[in-house]
MARLO-70250 format. One record per atom (N, C-alpha, C, O, CB): residue number from 1; residue in one letter; atom name; x, y, z. Coordinates in steps of 0.001 Angstrom, whole numbers. Each point is the difference from the previous one (the first is absolute). Glycine has a CB too. Example, Ala and Ser with C-alpha at 12.3 -4.5 7.8 and 13.67 -1.06 7.14 Angstrom:
BEGIN
{node 1 'A' 'N' {13190 -5690 7800}}
{node 1 'A' 'CA' {-890 1190 0}}
{node 1 'A' 'C' {900 1200 0}}
{node 1 'A' 'O' {1036 -19 665}}
{node 1 'A' 'CB' {-2928 -1154 581}}
{node 2 'S' 'N' {1542 2223 -1966}}
{node 2 'S' 'CA' {820 1190 60}}
{node 2 'S' 'C' {-770 1090 730}}
{node 2 'S' 'O' {509 1108 169}}
{node 2 'S' 'CB' {675 -1736 -2314}}
END
This chain:
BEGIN
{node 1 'X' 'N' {165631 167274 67631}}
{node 1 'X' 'CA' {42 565 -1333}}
{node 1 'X' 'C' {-1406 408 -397}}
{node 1 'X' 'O' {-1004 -542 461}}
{node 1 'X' 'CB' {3008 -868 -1079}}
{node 2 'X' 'N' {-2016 2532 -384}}
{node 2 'X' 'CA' {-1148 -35 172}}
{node 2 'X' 'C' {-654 -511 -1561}}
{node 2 'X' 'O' {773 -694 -661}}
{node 2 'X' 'CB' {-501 2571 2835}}
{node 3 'X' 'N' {-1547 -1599 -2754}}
{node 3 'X' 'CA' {-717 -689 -692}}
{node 3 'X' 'C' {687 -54 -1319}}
{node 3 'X' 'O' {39 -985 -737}}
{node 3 'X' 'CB' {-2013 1505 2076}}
{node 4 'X' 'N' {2683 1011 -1624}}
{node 4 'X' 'CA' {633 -51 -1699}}
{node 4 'X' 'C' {1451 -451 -115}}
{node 4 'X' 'O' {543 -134 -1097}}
{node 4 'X' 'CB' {-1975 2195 433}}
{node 5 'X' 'N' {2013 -2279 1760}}
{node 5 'X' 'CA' {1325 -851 115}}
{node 5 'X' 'C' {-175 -1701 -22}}
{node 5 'X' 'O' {649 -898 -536}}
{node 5 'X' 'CB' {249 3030 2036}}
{node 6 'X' 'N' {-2179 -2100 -594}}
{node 6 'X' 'CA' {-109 -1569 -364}}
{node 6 'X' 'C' {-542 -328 -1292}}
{node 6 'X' 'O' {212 -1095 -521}}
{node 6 'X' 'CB' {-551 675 2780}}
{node 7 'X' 'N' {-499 1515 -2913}}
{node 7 'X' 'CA' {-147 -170 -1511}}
{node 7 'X' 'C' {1052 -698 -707}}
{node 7 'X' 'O' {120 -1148 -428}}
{node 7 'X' 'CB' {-1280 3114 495}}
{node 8 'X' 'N' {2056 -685 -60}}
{node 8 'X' 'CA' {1419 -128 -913}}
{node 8 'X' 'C' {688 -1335 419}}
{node 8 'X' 'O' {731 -435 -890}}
{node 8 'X' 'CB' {-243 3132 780}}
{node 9 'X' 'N' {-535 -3423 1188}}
{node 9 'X' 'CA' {1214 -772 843}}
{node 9 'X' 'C' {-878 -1363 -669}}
{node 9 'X' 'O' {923 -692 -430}}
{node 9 'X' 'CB' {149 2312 3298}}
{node 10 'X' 'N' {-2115 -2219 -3117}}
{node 10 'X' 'CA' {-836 -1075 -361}}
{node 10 'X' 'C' {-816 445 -1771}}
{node 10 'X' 'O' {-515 -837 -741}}
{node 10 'X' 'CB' {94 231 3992}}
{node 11 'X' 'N' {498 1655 -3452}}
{node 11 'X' 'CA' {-858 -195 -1411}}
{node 11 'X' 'C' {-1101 571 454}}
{node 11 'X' 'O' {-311 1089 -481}}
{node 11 'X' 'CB' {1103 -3211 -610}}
{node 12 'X' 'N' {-1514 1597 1980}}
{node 12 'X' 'CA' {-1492 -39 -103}}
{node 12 'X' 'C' {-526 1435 308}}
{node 12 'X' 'O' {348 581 1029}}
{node 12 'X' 'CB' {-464 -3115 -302}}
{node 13 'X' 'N' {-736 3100 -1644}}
{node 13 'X' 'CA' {-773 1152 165}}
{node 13 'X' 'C' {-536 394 1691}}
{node 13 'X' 'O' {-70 -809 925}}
{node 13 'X' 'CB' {-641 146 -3618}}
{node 14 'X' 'N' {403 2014 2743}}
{node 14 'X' 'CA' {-246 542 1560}}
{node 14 'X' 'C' {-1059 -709 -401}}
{node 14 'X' 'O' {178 -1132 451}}
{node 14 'X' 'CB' {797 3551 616}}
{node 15 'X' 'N' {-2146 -2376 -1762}}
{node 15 'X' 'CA' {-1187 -668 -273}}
{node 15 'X' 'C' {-12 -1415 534}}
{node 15 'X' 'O' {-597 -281 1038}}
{node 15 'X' 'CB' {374 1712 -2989}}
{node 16 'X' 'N' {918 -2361 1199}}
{node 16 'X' 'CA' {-337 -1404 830}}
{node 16 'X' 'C' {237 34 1393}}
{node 16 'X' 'O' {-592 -660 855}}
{node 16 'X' 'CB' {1192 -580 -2718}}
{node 17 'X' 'N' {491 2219 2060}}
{node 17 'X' 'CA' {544 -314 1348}}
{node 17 'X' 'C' {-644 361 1251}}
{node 17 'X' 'O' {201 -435 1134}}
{node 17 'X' 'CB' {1612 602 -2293}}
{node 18 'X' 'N' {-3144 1278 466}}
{node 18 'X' 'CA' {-1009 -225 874}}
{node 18 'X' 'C' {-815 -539 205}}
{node 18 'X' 'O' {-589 127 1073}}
{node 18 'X' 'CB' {1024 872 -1101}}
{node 19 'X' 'N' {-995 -2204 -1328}}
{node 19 'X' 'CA' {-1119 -986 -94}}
{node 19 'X' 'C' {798 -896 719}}
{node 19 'X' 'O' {-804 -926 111}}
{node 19 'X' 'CB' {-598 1322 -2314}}
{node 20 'X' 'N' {2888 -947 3031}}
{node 20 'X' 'CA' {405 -549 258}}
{node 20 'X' 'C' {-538 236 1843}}
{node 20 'X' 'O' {-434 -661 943}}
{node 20 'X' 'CB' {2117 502 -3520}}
{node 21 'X' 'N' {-1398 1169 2322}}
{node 21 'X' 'CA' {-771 1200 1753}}
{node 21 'X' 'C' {-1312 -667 253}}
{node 21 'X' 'O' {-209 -1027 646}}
{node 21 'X' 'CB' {935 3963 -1257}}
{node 22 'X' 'N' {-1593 -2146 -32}}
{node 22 'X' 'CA' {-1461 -736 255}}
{node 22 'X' 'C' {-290 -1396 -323}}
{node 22 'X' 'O' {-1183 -322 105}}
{node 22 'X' 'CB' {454 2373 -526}}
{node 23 'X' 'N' {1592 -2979 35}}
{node 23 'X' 'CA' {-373 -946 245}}
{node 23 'X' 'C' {404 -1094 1288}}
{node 23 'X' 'O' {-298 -1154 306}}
{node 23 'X' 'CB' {19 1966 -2612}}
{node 24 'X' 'N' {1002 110 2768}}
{node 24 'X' 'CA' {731 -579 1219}}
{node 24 'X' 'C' {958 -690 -307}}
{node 24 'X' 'O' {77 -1045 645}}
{node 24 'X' 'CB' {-1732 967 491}}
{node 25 'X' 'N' {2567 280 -2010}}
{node 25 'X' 'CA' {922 -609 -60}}
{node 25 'X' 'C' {1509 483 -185}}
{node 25 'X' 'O' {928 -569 -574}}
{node 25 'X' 'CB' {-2812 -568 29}}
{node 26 'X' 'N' {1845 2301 1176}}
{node 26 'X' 'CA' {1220 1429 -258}}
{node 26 'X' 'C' {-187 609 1046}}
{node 26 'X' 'O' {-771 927 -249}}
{node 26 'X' 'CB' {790 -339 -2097}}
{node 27 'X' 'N' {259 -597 3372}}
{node 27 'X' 'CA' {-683 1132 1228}}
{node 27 'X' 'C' {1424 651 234}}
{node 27 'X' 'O' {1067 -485 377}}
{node 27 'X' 'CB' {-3339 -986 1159}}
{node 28 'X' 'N' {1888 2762 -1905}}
{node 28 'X' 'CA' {1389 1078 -3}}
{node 28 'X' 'C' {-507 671 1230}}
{node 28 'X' 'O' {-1227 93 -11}}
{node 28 'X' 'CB' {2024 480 -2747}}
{node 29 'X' 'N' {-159 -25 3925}}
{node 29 'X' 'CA' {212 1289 768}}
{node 29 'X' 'C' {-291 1285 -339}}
{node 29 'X' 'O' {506 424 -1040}}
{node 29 'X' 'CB' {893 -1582 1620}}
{node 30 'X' 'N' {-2233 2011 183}}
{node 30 'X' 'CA' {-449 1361 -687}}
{node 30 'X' 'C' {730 984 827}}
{node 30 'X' 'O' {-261 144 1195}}
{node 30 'X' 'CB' {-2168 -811 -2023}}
{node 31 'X' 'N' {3591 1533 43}}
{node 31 'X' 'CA' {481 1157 682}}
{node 31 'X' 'C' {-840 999 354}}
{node 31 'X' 'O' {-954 119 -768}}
{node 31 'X' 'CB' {2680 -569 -236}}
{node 32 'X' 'N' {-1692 1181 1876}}
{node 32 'X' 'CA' {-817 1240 746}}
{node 32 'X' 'C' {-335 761 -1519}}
{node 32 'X' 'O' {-1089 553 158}}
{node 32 'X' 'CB' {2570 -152 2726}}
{node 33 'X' 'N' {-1014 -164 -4209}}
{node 33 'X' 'CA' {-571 623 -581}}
{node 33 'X' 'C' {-1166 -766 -873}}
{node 33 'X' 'O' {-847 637 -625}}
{node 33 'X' 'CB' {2896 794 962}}
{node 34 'X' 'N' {-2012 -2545 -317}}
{node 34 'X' 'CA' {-1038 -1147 -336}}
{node 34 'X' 'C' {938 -766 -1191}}
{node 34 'X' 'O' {-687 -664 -776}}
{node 34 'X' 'CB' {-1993 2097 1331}}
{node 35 'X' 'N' {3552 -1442 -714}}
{node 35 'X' 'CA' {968 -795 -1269}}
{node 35 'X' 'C' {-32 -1552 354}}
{node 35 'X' 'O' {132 -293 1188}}
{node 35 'X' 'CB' {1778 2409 -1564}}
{node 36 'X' 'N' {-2009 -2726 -184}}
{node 36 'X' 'CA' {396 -1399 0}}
{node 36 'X' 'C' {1419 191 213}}
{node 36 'X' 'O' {758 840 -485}}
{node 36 'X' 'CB' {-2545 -1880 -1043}}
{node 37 'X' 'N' {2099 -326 2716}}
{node 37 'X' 'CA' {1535 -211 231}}
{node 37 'X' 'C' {4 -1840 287}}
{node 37 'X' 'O' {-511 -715 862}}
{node 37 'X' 'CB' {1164 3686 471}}
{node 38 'X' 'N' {276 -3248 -2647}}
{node 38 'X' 'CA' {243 -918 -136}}
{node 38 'X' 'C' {1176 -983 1017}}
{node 38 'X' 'O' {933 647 477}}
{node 38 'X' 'CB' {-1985 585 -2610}}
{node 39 'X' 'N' {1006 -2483 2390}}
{node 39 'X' 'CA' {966 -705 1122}}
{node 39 'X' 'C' {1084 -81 -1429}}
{node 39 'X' 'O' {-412 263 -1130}}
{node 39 'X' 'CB' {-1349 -2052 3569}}
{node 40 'X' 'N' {3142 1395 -2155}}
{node 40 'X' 'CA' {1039 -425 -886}}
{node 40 'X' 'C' {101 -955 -287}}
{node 40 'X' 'O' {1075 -244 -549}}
{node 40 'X' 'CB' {-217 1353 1041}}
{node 41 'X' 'N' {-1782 -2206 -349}}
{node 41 'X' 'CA' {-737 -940 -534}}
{node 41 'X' 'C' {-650 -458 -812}}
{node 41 'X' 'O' {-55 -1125 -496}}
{node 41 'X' 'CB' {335 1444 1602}}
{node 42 'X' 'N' {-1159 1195 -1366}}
{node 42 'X' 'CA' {-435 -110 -853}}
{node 42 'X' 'C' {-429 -357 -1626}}
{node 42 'X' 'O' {-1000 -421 -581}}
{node 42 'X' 'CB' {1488 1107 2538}}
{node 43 'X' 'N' {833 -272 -2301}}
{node 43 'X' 'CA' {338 -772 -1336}}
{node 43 'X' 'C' {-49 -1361 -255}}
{node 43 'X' 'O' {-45 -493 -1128}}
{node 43 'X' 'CB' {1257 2062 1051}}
{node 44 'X' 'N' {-1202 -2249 1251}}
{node 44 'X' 'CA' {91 -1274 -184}}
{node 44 'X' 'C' {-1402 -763 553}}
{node 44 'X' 'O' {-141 -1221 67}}
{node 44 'X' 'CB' {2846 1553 58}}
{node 45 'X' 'N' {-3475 448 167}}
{node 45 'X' 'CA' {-1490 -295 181}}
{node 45 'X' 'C' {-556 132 -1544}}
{node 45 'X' 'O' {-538 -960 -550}}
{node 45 'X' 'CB' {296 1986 3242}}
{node 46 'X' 'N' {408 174 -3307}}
{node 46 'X' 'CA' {-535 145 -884}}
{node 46 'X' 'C' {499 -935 -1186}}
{node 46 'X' 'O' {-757 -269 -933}}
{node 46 'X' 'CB' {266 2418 2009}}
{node 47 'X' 'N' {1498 -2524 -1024}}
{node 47 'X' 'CA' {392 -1049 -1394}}
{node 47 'X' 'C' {-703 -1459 630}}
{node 47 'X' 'O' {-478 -797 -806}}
{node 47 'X' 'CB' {3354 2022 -193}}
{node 48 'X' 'N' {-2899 -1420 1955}}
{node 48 'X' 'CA' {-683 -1024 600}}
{node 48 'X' 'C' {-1501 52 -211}}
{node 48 'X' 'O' {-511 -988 -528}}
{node 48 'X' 'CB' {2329 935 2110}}
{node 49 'X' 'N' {-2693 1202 -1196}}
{node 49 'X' 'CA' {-1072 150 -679}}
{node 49 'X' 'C' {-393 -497 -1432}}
{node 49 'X' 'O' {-752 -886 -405}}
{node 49 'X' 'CB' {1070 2476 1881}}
{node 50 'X' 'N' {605 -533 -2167}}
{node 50 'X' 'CA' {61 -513 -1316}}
{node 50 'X' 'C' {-38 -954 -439}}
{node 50 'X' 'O' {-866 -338 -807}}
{node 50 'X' 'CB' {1560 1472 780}}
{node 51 'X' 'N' {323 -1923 468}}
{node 51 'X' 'CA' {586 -1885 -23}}
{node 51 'X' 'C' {-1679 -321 185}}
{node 51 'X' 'O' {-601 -460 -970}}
{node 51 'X' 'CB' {3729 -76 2626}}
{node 52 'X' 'N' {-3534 682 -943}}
{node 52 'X' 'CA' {-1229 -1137 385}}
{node 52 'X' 'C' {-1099 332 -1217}}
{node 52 'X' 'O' {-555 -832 -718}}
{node 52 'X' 'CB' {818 793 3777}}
{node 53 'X' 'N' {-409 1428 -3085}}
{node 53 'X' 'CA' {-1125 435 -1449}}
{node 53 'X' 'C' {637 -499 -650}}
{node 53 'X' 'O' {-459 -1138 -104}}
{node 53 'X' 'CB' {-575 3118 116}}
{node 54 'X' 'N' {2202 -1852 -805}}
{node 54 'X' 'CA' {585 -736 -1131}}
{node 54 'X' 'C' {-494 -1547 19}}
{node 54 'X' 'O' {-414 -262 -1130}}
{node 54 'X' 'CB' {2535 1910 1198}}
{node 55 'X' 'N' {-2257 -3032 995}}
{node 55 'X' 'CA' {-333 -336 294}}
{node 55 'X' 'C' {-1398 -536 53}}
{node 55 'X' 'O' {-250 -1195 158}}
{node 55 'X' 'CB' {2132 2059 97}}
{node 56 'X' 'N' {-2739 35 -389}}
{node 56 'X' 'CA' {-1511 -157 -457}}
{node 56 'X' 'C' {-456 -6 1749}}
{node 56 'X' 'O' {-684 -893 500}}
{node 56 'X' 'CB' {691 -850 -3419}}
{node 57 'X' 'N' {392 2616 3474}}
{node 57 'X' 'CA' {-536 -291 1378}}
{node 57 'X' 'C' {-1273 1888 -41}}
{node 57 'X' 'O' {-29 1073 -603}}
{node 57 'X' 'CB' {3194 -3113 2254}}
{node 58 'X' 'N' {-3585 1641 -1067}}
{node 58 'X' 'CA' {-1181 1231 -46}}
{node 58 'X' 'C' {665 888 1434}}
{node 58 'X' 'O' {918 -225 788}}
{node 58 'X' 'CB' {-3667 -1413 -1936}}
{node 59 'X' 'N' {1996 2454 1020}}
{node 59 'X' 'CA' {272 848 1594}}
{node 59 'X' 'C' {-199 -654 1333}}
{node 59 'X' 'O' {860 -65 878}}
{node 59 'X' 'CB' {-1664 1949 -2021}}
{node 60 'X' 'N' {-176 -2268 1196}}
{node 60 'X' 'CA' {-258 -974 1237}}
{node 60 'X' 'C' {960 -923 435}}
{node 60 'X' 'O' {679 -159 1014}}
{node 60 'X' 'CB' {-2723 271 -1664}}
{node 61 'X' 'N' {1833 -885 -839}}
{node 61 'X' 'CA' {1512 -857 508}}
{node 61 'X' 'C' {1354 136 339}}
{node 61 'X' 'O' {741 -727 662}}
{node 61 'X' 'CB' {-1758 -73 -1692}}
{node 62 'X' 'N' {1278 2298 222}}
{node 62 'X' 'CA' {1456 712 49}}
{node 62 'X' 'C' {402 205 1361}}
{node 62 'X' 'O' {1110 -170 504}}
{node 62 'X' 'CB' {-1462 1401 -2579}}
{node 63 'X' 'N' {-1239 -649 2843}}
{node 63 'X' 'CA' {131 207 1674}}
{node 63 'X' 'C' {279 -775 604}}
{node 63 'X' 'O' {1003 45 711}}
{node 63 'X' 'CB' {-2187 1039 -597}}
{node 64 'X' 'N' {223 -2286 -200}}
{node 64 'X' 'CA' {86 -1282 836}}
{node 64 'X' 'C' {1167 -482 -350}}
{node 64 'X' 'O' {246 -560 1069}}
{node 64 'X' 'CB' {-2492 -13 -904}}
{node 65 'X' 'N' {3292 316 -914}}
{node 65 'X' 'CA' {1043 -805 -378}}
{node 65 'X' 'C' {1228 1312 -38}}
{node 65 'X' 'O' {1146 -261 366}}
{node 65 'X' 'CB' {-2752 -1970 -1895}}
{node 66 'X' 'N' {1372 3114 1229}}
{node 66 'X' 'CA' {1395 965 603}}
{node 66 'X' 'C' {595 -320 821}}
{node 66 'X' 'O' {1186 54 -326}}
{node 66 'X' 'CB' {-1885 1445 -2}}
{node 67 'X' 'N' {478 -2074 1990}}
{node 67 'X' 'CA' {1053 44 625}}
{node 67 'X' 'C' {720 -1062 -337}}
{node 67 'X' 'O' {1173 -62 370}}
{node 67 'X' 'CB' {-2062 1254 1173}}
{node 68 'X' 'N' {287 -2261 -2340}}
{node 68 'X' 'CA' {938 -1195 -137}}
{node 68 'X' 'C' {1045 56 -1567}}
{node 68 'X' 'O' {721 -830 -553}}
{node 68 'X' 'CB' {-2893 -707 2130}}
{node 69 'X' 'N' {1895 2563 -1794}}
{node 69 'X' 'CA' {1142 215 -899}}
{node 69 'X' 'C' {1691 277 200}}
{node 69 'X' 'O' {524 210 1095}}
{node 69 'X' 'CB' {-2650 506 -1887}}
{node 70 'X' 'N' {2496 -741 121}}
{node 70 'X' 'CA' {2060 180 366}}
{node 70 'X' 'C' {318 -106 -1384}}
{node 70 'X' 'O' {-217 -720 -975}}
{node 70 'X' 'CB' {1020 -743 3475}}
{node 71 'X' 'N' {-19 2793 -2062}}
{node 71 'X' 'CA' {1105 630 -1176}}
{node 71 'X' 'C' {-1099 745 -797}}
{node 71 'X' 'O' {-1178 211 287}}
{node 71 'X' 'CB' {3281 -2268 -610}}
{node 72 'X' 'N' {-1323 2414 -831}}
{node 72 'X' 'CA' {-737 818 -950}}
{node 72 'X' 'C' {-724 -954 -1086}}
{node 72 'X' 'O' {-947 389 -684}}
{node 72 'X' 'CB' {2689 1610 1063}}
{node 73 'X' 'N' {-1261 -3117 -444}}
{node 73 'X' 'CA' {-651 -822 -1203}}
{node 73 'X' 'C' {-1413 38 134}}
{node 73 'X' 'O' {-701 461 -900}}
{node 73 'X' 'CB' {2545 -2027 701}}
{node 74 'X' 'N' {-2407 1024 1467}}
{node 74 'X' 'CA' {102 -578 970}}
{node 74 'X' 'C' {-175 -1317 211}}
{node 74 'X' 'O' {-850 -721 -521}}
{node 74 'X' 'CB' {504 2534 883}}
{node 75 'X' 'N' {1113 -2083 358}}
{node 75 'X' 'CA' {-440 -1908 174}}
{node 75 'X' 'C' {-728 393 790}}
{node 75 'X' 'O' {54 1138 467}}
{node 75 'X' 'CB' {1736 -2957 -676}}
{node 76 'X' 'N' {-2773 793 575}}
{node 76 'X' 'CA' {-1657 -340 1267}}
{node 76 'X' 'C' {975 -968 1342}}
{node 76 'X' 'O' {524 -1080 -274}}
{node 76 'X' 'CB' {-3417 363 -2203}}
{node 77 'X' 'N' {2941 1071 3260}}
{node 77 'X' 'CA' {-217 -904 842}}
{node 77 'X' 'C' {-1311 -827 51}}
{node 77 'X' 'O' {-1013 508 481}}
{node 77 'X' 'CB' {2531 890 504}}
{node 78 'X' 'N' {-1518 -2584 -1442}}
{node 78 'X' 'CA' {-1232 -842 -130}}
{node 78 'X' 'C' {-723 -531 1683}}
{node 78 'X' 'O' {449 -411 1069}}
{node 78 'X' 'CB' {832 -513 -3762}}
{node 79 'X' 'N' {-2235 1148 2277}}
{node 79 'X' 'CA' {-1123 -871 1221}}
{node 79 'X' 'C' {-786 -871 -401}}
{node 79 'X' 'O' {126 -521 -1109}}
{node 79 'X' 'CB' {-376 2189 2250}}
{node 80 'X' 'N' {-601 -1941 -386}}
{node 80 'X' 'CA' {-1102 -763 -549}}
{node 80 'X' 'C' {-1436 1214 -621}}
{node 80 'X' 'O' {-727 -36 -994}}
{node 80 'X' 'CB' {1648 -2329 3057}}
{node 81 'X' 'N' {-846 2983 -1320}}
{node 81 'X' 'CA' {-1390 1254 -393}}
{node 81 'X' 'C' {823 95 -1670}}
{node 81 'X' 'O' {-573 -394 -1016}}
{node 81 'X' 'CB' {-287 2503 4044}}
{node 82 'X' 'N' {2083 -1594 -3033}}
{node 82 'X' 'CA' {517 835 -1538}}
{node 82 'X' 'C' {344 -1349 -759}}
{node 82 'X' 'O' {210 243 -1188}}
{node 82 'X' 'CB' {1132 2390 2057}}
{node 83 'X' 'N' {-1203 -4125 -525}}
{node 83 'X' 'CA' {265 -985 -818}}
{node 83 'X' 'C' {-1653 -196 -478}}
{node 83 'X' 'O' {-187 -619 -1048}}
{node 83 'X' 'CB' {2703 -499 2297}}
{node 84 'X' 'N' {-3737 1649 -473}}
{node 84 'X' 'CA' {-1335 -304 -682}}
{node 84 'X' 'C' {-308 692 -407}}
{node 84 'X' 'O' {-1177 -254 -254}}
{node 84 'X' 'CB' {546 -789 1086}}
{node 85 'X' 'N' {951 2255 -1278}}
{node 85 'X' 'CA' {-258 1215 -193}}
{node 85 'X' 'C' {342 296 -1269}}
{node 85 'X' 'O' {-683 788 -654}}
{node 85 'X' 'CB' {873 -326 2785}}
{node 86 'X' 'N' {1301 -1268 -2813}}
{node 86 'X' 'CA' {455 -28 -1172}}
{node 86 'X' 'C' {-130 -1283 -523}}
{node 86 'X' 'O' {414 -178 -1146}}
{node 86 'X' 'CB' {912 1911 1628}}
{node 87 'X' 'N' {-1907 -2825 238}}
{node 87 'X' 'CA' {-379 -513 -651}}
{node 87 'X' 'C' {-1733 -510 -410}}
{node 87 'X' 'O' {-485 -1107 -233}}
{node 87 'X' 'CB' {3011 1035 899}}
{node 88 'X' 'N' {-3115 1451 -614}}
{node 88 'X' 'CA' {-1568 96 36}}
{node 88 'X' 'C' {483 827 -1238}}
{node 88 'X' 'O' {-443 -475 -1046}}
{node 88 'X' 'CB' {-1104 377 3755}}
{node 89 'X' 'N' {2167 969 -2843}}
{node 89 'X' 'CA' {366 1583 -952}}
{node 89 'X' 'C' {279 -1190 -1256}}
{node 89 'X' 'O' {-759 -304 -920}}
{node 89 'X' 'CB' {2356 2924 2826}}
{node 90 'X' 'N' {-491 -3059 -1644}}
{node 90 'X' 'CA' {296 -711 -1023}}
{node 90 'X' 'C' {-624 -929 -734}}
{node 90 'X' 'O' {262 -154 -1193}}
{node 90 'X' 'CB' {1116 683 2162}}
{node 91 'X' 'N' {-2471 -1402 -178}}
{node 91 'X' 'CA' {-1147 -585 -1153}}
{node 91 'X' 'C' {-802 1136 -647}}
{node 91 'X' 'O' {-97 190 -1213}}
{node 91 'X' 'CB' {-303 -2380 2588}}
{node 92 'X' 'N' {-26 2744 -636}}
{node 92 'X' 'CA' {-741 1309 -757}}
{node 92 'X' 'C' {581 119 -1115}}
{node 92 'X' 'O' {-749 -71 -974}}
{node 92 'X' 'CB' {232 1369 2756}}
{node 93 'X' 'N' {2306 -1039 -2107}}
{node 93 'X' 'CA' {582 1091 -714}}
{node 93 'X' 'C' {-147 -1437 -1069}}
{node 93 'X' 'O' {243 332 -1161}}
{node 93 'X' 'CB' {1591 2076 2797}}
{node 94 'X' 'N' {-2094 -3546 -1531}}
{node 94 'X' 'CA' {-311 -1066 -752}}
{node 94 'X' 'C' {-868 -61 -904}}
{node 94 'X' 'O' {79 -42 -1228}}
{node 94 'X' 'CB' {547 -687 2722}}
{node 95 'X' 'N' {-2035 725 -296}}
{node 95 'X' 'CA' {-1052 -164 -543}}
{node 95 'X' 'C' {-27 1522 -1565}}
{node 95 'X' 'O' {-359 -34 -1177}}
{node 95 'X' 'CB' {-828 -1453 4217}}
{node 96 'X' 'N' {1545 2165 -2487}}
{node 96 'X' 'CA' {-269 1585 -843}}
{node 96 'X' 'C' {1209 -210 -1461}}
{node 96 'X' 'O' {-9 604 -1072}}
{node 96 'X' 'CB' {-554 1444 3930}}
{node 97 'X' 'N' {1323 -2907 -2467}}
{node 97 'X' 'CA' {798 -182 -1384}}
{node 97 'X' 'C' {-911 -1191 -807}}
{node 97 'X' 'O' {-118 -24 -1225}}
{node 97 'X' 'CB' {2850 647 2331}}
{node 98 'X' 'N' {-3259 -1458 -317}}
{node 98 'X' 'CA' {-902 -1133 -801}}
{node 98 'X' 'C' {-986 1123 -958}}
{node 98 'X' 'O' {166 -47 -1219}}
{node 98 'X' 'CB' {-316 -2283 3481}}
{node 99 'X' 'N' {-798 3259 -1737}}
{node 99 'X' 'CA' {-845 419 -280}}
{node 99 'X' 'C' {926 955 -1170}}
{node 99 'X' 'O' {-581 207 -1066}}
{node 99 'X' 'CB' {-1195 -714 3406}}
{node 100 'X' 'N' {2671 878 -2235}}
{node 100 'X' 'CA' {316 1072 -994}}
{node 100 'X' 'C' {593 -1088 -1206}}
{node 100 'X' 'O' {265 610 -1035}}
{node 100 'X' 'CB' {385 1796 2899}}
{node 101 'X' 'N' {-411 -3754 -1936}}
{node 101 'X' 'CA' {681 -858 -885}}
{node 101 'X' 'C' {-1101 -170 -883}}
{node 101 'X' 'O' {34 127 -1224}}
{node 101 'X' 'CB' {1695 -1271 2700}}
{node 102 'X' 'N' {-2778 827 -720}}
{node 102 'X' 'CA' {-1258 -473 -847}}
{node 102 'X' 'C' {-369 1274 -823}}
{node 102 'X' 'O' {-103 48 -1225}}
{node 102 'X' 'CB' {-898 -1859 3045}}
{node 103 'X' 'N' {799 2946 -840}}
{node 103 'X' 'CA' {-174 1049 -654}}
{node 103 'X' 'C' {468 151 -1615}}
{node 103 'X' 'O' {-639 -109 -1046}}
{node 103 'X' 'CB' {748 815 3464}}
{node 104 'X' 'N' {1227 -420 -2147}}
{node 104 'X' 'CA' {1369 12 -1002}}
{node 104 'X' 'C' {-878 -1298 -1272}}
{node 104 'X' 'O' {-292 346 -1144}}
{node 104 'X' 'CB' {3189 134 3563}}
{node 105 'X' 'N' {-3089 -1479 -2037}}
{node 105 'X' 'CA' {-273 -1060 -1080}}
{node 105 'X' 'C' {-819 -22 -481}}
{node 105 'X' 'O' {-28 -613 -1067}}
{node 105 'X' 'CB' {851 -395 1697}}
{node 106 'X' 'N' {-2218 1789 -43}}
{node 106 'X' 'CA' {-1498 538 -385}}
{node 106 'X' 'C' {-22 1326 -1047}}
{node 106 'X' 'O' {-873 450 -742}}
{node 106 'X' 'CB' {87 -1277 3288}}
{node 107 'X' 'N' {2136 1220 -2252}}
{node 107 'X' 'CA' {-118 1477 -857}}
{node 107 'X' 'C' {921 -294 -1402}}
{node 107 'X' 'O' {291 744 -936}}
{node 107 'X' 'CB' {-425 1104 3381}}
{node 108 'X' 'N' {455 -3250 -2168}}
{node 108 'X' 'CA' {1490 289 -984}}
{node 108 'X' 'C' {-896 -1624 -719}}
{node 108 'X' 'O' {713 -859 -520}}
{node 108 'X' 'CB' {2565 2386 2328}}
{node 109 'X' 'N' {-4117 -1639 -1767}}
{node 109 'X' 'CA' {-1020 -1016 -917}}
{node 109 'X' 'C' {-688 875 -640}}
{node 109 'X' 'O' {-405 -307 -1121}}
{node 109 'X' 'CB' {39 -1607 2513}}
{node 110 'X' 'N' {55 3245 -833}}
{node 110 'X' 'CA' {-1199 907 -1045}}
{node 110 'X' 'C' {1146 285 -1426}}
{node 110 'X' 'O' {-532 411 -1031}}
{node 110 'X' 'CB' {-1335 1359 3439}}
{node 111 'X' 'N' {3242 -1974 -2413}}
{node 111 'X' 'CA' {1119 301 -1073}}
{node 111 'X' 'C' {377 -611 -1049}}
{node 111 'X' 'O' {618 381 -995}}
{node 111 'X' 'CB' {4 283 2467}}
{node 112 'X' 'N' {-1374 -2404 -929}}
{node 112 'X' 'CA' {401 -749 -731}}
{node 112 'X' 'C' {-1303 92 -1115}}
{node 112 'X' 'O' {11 -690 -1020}}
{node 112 'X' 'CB' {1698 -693 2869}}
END
């Protein structure tokens, strides 16, 4: 299929779907006239993509942990690399809510 069918078939703009290209994480087939040609799969890479950004996963990680995805949600097939991996992300996503609480309580004392 090619780039504006898989548009229509997932939502997602030709735009992401080529930031999806260069980031290595979409590799479509090039017909002799140079078109992107998508596998019939595809749709279900790309909601999987998605799934993981939705997720808070960055590009890097989207790569490295793509193949262990399944279905469209996607569930992870877990390892040990992606069980430390989310759970390194996830203190982070901690620490950054601590810092925004205090924040929140520093700004909301200048009210009182």
């Amino acid at each position: 299929m090619l780039i504006g069918e898989l548009s229509e078939r997932t939502g997602v703009s030709r735009r992401a779907l080529r930031y999806y290209e260069e980031q290595g994480l979409l590799v479509p087939e090039r017909a002799c006239n140079g078109y992107r040609v998508y596998a019939q799969d595809a749709p279900l890479i790309v909601s999987q993509i998605q799934g993981l950004f939705a997720a808070g996963f960055d590009s890097d990680a989207v790569r490295q942990y793509l193949p262990c995805a399944r279905g469209s949600a996607p569930q992870l097939e877990m390892c040990a690399e992606l069980r430390s991996h989310l759970t390194g992300r996830a203190a982070e996503l901690e620490a950054q809510a601590k810092t925004l609480t205090r924040l929140r309580e520093k700004m909301l004392a200048h009210l009182t």
